[in-house]
Legacy VTK file of the C-alpha trace (Angstrom):
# vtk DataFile Version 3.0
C-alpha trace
ASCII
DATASET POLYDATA
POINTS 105 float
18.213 -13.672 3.486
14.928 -12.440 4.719
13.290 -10.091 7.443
10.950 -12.174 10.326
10.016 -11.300 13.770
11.644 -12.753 16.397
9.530 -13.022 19.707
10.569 -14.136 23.144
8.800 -15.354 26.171
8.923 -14.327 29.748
8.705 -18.332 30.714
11.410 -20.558 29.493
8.474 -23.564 29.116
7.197 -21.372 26.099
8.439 -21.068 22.455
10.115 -18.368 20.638
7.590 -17.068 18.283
9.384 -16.105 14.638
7.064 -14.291 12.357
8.120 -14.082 8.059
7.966 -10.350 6.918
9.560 -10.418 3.722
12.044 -11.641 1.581
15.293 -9.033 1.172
14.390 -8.259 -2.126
10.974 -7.214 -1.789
11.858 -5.282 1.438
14.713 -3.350 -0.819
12.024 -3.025 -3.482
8.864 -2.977 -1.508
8.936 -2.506 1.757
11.582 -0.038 2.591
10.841 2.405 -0.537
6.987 2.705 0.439
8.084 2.942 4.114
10.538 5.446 3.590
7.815 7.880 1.268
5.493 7.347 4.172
7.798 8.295 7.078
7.638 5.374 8.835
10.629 4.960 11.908
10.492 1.178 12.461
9.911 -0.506 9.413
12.928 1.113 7.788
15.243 -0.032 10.463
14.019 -3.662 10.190
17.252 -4.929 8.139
19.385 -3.678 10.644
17.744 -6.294 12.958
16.008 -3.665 16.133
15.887 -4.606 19.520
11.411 -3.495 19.771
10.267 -2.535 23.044
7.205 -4.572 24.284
5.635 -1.005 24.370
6.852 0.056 20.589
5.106 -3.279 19.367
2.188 -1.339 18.857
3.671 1.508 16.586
5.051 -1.356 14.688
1.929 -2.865 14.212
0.569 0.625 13.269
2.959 1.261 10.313
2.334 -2.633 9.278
-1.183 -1.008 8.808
0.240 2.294 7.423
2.072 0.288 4.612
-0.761 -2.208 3.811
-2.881 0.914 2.818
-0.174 2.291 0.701
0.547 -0.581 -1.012
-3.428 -1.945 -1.866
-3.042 0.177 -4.582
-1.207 -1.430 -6.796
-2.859 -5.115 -7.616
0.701 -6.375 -8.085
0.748 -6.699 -4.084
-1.724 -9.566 -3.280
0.952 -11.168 -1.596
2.299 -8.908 0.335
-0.516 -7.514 1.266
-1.296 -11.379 2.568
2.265 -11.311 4.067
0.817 -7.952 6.231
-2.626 -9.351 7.225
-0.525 -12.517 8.669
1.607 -10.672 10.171
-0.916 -8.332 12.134
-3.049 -11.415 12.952
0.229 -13.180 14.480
1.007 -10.274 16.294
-2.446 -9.859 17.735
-2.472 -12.847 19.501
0.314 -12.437 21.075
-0.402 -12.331 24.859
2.135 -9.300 25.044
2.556 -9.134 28.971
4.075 -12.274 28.493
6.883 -11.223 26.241
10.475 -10.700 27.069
11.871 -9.362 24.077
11.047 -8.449 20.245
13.989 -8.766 17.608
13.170 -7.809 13.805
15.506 -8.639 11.344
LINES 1 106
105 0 1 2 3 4 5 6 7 8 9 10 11 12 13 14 15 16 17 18 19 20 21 22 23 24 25 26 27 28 29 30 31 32 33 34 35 36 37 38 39 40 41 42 43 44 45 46 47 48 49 50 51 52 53 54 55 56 57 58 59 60 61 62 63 64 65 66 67 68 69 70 71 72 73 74 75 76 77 78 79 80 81 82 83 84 85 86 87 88 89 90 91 92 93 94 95 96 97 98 99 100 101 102 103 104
């Protein structure tokens, strides 16, 4: 199994967006550990597949950012420091007044 974004549109005519986050093993070994040291309140939760307000997508995209730093530490997380960058470029295009709902899980 595995974590991704899942991003609806306002107009039927346009695509679901699904982003990858990670794999469930790296988030159980990863993600969630380094989230959980850093206080983060969304990334935690992301297993358990939260409903994101269009307004929260910003915190999320905050502790994306919050996580990357923790993480460039260790040289062992090229990739999922890639993974992150993806993510938060995805994310940033995402014309947000157009979106209808944001599932993570």
């Amino acid at each position: 199994m595995s974590i991704a974004i899942h991003i609806k549109f306002k107009a039927t005519t346009k695509d679901s967006l699904s982003i990858p986050v990670a794999t469930q093993g790296t988030y159980h070994t990863v993600w969630l550990p380094t989230a959980e040291k850093l206080g983060l309140k969304w990334v935690p939760l992301f297993e358990n597949g939260p409903m994101v307000g269009v307004n929260d997508l910003a915190v999320v995209m905050s502790e994306f950012r919050r996580l990357r730093e923790a993480l460039a530490i260790n040289p062992k997380n090229v990739s999922i420091l890639e993974r992150i960058d993806f993510i938060l470029e995805e994310l940033g295009d995402v014309p947000l007044d157009e979106v209808s709902e944001v599932f993570i899980g």
